[in-house]
C-alpha positions, -999 to 999 in steps of 0.1 A, spaced: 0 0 0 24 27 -12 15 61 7 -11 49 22 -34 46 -4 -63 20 -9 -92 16 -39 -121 12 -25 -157 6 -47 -194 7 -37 -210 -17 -62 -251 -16 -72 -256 -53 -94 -289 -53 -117 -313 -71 -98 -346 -98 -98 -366 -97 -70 -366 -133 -53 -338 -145 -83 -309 -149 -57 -291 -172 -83 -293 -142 -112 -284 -117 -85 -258 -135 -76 -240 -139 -105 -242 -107 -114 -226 -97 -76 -198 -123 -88 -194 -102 -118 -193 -70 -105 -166 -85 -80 -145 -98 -109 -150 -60 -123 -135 -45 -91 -109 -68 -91 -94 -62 -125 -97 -25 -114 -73 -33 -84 -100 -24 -59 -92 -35 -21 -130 -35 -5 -157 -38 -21 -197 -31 -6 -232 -43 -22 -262 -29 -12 -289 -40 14 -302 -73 11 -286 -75 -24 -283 -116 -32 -325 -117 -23 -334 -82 -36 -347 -58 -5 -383 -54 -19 -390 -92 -13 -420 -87 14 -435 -113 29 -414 -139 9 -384 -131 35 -407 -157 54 -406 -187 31 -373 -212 38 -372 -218 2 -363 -179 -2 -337 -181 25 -320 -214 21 -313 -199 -18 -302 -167 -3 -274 -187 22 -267 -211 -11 -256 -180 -33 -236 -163 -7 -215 -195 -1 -212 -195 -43 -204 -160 -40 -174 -170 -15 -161 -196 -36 -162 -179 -68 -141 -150 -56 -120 -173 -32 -87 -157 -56 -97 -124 -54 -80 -107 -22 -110 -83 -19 -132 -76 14 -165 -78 0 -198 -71 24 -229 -85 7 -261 -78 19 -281 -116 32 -309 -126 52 -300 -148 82 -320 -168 102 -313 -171 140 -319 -199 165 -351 -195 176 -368 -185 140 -357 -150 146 -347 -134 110 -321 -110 107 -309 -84 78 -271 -87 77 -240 -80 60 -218 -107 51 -182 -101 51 -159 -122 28 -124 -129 21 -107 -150 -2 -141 -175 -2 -143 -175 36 -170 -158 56 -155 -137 79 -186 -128 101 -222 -111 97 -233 -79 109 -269 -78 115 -288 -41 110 -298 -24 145 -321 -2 133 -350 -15 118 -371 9 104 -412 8 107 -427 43 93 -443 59 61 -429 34 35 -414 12 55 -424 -19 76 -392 -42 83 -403 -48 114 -425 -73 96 -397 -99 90 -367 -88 104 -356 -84 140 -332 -56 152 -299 -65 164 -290 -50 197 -255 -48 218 -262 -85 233 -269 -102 197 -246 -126 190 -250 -162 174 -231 -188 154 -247 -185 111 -242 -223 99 -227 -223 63 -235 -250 38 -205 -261 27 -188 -294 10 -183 -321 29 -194 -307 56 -210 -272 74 -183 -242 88 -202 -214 113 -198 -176 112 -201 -152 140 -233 -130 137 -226 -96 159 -233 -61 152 -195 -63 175 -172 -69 152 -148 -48 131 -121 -64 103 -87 -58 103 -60 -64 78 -31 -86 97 -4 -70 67 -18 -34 72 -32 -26 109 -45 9 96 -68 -13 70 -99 -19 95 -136 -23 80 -166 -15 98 -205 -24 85 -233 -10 91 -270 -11 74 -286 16 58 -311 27 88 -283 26 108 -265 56 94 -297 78 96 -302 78 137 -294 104 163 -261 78 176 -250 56 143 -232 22 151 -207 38 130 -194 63 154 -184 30 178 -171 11 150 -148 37 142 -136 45 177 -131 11 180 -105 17 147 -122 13 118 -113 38 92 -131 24 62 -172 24 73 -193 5 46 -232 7 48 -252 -18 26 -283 5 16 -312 -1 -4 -323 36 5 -359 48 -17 -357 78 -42 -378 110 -32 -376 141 -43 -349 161 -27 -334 126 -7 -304 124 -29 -290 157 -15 -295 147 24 -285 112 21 -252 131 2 -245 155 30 -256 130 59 -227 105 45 -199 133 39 -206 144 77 -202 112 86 -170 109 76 -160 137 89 -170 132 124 -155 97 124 -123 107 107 -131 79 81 -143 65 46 -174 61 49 -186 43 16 -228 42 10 -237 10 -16 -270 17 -27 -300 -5 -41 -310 -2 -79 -325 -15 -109 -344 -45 -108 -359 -41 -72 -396 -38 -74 -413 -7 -83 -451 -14 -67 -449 15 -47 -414 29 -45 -382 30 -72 -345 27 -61 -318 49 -77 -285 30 -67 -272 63 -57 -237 52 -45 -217 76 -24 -179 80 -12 -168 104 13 -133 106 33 -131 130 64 -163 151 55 -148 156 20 -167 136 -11 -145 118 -31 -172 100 -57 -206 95 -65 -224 76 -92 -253 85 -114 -284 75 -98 -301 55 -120 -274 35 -134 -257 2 -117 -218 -6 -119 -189 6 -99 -177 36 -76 -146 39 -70 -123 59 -48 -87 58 -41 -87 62 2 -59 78 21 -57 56 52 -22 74 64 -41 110 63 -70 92 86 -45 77 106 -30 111 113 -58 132 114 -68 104 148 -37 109 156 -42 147 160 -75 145 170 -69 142 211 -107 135 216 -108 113 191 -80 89 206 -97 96 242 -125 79 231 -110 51 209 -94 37 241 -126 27 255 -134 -12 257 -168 -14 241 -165 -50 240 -161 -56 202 -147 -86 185 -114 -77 156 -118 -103 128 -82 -105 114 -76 -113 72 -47 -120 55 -49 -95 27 -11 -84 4 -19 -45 -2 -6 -43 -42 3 -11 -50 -23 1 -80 -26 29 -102 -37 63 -83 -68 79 -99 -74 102 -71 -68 140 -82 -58 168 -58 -65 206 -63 -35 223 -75 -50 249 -53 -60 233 -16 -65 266 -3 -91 277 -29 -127 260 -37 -130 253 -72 -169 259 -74 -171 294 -80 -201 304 -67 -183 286 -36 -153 307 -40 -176 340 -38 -191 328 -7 -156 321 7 -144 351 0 -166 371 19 -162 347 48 -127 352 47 -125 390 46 -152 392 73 -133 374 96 -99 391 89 -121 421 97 -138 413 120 -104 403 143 -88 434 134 -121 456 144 -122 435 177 -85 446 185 -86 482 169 -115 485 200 -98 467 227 -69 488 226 -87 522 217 -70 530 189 -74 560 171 -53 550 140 -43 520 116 -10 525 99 -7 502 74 26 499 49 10 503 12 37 487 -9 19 486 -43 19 449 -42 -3 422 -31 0 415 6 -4 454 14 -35 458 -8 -49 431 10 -43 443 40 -57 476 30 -88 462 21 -92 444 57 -86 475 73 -109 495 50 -137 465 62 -130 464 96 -135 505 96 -164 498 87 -175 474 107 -165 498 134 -186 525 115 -147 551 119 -140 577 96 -114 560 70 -92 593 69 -82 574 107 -59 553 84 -31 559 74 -17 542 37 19 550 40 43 540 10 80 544 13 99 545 -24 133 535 -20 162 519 -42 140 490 -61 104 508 -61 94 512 -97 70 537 -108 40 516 -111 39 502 -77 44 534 -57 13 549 -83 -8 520 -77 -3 524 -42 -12 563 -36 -42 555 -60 -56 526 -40 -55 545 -9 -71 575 -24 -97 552 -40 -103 539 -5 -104 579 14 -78 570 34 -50 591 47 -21 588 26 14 593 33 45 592 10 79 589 31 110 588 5 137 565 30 163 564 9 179 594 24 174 573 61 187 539 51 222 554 27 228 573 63 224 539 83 246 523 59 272 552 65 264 545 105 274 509 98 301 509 73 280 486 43 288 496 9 260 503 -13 275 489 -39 272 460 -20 235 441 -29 236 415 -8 209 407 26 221 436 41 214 459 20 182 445 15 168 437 51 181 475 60 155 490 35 132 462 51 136 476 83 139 511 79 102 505 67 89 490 101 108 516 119 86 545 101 53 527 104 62 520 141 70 554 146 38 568 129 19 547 150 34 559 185 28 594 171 -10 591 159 -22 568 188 -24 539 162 -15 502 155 8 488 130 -11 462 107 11 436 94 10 424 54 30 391 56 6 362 43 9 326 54 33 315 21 57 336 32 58 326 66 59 290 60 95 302 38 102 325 60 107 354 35 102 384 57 127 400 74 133 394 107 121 427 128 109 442 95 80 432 76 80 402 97 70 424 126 38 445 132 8 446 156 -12 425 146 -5 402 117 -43 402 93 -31 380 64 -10 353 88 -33 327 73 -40 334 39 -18 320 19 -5 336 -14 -27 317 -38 -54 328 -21 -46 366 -15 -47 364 -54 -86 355 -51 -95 376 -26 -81 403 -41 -98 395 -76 -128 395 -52 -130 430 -39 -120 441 -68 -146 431 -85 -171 440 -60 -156 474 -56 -155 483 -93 -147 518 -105 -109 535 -100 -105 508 -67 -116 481 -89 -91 492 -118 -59 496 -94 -67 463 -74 -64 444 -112 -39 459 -119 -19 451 -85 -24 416 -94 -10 415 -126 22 428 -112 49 402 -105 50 398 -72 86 412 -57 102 432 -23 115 457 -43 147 458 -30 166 458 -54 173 485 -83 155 484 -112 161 471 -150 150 497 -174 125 514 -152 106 477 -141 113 450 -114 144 433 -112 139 412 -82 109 384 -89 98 366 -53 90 334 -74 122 333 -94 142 330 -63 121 310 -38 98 289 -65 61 289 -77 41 299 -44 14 278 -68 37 242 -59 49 257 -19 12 261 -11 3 225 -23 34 216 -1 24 235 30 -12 223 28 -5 184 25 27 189 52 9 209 80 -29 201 75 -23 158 70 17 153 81 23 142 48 61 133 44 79 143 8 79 115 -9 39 107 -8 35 153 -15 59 149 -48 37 122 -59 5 139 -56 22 173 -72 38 151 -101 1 134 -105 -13 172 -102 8 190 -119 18 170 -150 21 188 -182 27 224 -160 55 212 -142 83 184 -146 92 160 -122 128 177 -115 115 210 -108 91 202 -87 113 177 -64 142 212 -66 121 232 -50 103 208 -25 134 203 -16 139 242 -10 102 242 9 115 215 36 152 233 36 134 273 44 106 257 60 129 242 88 159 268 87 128 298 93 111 281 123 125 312 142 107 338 124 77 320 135 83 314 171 74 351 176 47 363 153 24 389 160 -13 380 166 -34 377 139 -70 357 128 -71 324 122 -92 317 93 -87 283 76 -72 248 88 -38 255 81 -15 280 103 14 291 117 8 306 151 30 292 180 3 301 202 -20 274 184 -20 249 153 20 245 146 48 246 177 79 230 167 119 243 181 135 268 162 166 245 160 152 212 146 168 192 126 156 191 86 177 159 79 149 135 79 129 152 51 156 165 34 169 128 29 136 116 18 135 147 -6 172 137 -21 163 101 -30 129 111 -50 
């Protein structure tokens, strides 16, 4: 299981109600299907070898001594196929008590059978009028028909299977009704470590059911930190009073990964990270508090080889950014209310009468701006009470020092220009650097000289200092240290740059007008300190020429910080994302450059400024990432060398 990842298929066979020997070959061939696809467990739906719409037949022996029949053909036609398969069966107890269960198979041997708990007795429904529900204390021996002789399977709604070869491989079952109470059987079986969750379904098609039953499996698998894989029932069940859609459905940690067509039978398939559910348990302290409790269940162990097999998953080349855009609209106003709305809640807490806010022409600045015009706003202040302040010095070009002064203009704030060159050739008299000399001094003095103004300007006007650095850069640590690094209090520290692109397409298309014109304009300028002279009258010094694409060190940071992804597994992904943009080489050069900076910067980070939280991924020391300023890189920097 290379990386960690597993196929996984929810299959919906073509049907005949009663027919268990035409349903069950085409189960067998749906299995044979999945197998040829690589696919590692497999689920049918509800009651699938009988058909779920039987009625009152579930009562005739001749129905269920077919059903048990098939399933044992089942097992031994896909006895070479190392697939977990859970097919839907009736079962009959000791006693005459009938039970609606899932059969678990592997390698032509019945592992166990999980019978439903919740039977369901309302509107359409009236199970109750065969089957019995399964409670914590059911638990009897299933005799199987075979060859020369009978074998017995455990029937429990207690039991969870787990791979012997791959420990993180554990399956949990669960039936339909099951998934749609106040306290699902799920949420135990997954505690108790199962990180794949398979419900057998035959689940009724009503107007408007498709969304709900979508939203109730993706939340699901969010709250159990799992795959949760629905297998719905289809064509051929009986349409007297109801039809079926086979609407199959596969969701990892609250996120959907696939869905079929309803209306349609075959395969769905999903490729399933188990090492991002292991780690997000990991991380999850509640989640492990809870997992250690004895609930009394029974771990079914299967001998199963995990072959490697072709990933079909994709990944956004954009984590940070929805790719719906009526989503990305929506998340964009989120996002600039909350930066806002943390800034307005400081700005009052400390009473003060002014932001300052370092308006470079660029991106991060004009960002920043725009919070602070919002949280103004919000606050229902005069805008004149802040003050835009751009500082031309040695690499400023022409356009950025115009599109700043416009921007804040177009906003009625106060602006300021402060030329620093003057300042910073004087402090390189004071300490001897040559400014002939371009190398980190003579940039990082500029840099500072900067902070020193806006500090300054704040003292003076009763103000606070509103930091521009965005999460990209802080995750490289390209800021200087006591320059733009510092402020008081930090608005962009968790937007990343990919996403300051699209909030800043945002406003300025909801500004429109002059603002609306500058703001596009800002983001079709290379992004860039400025620190160094210009070429020709334009900017010499690109940020992405010298670090990398802030398009592949966002994909990076993403998969590292939000899943503890290690290099090898994130330049797979990119390589797989990325092809025909990027080559292979360039993308492990400057991986390799994110996990050298990313380690070598930690310092930078141990003292940042407060700022919002507004997505999963950040960098604060005083929440989601504490790590020493002096570990060691070596580990990941290895990995990255032999990719």
């Amino acid at each position: 299981m290379k990386d960690g990842f597993i196929k996984i298929a929810a299959a919906t066979p073509e049907i005949h109600v009663a027919d268990c020997e035409f349903n069950a070959n085409n189960i067998i061939a749906l299995c044979r299907e999945a197998d040829e696809q690589g696919v590692r467990v497999l689920g049918f739906p509800e009651l699938c070898i009988t058909g779920y719409t039987c009625s009152d037949l579930f009562l005739h022996n001749l129905l269920l001594d077919s059903a048990m029949e098939q399933l044992m053909h089942i097992a031994r036609e896909t006895a070479g196929m190392d697939m977990l398969i859970a097919v839907g069966v009736p079962v009959r107890a000791p006693g005459g008590a009938l039970y609606n269960t899932a059969a678990v198979l592997h390698k032509g041997e019945v592992l166990g059978f999980v019978p439903k708990q919740n039977i369901p007795n309302y509107t359409e429904f009236y199970e109750l009028r065969h089957f019995t529900e399964a409670n914590a204390d059911t638990e009897f021996e299933v005799r199987l028909p075979i060859e020369g002789g009978e074998a017995f399977a455990m029937c429990s709604p207690k039991q969870i299977f787990r791979s012997l070869n791959t420990p993180e491989l554990c399956v949990g079952v669960e039936i339909c009704e099951d998934l749609w109470v106040a306290n699902p059987p799920s949420g135990q079986l997954a505690e108790q470590g199962a990180t794949i969750l398979i419900n057998l379904s035959a689940s009724d098609e009503i107007i408007g059911k498709a969304q709900y039953r979508r939203d109730l499996v993706r939340m699901q698998s969010g709250k159990c930190f799992a795959a949760y894989m629905y297998c719905d029932a289809g064509q051929g069940e009986s349409s007297t009073d109801l039809v079926f859609a086979g609407h199959n459905v596969i969701a990892e940690s609250g996120s959907l990964l696939a869905q079929s067509p309803r209306f349609a039978t075959g395969l769905t398939t999903a490729d399933i990270d188990l090492k991002k559910l292991e780690y997000d348990r990991r991380r999850c302290n509640t989640f492990r508090t809870n997992a250690s409790v004895d609930m009394g269940f029974y771990e079914v162990g299967f001998d199963m080889e995990i072959r490697e097999t072709k990933l079909e998953r994709t990944f956004p080349n954009t984590p940070f950014v929805p790719a719906d855009k009526t989503d990305l609209e929506a998340r964009c106003e989120e996002i600039l209310t909350l930066q806002a709305t943390g800034l307005a809640t400081r700005i009052r807490h400390t009473h003060a009468r002014t932001a300052v806010v370092g308006l470079s022409g660029g991106l991060d600045s004009a960002l920043a701006l725009v919070v602070t015009v919002h949280a103004f706003d919000l606050l229902n202040r005069d805008r004149k009470d802040i003050i835009a302040v751009t500082m031309p010095c040695f690499g400023t070009t022409s356009r950025t020092k115009n599109n700043a002064l416009t921007l804040a203009e177009a906003y009625g704030t106060t602006c300021r220009q402060i030329e620093i060159g003057a300042s910073v050739t004087q402090h390189f008299i004071d300490i001897g650097h040559d400014m002939e000399d371009h190398s980190v001094t003579y940039e990082n003095g500029q840099a500072r000289e900067r902070t020193q103004v806006l500090m300054d300007i704040a003292n003076k006007t009763g103000g606070m200092v509103i930091g521009t650095g965005d999460l990209s850069e802080l995750a490289l640590g390209w800021a200087t240290y006591n320059g733009d690094h510092m402020s008081m209090y930090g608005v962009n520290c968790s937007i990343p740059k990919t996403l300051v692109r699209y909030l800043t397409a945002y406003e300025a298309q909801r500004a429109g007008g002059e603002t609306g014109r500058v703001l596009l304009d800002i983001l079709d300028t290379p992004v860039s300190p400025e620190l160094l002279p210009p070429k020709d009258g334009e900017i010499s010094q690109r940020t992405e020429d010298l670090v990398g694409p802030y398009e592949l060190h966002d994909f990076f940071l993403y998969y590292m910080l939000r899943f503890g992804m290690e290099p090898r597994k994130i330049y797979r992904m990119a390589c797989r994302t990325f092809a025909g943009k990027f080559e292979p080489d360039f993308i492990k050069k400057w991986l390799t450059t994110f996990m050298r900076r990313f380690f070598m910067q930690q310092f930078k980070r141990s003292c940042l400024p407060d700022g919002p939280k507004v997505g999963t991924v950040t960098l604060s020391p005083r929440g989601d990432w504490r790590m020493p300023s002096d570990a060691v890189s070596a580990l990941w920097l290895k990995q990255c060398e032999a990719l």
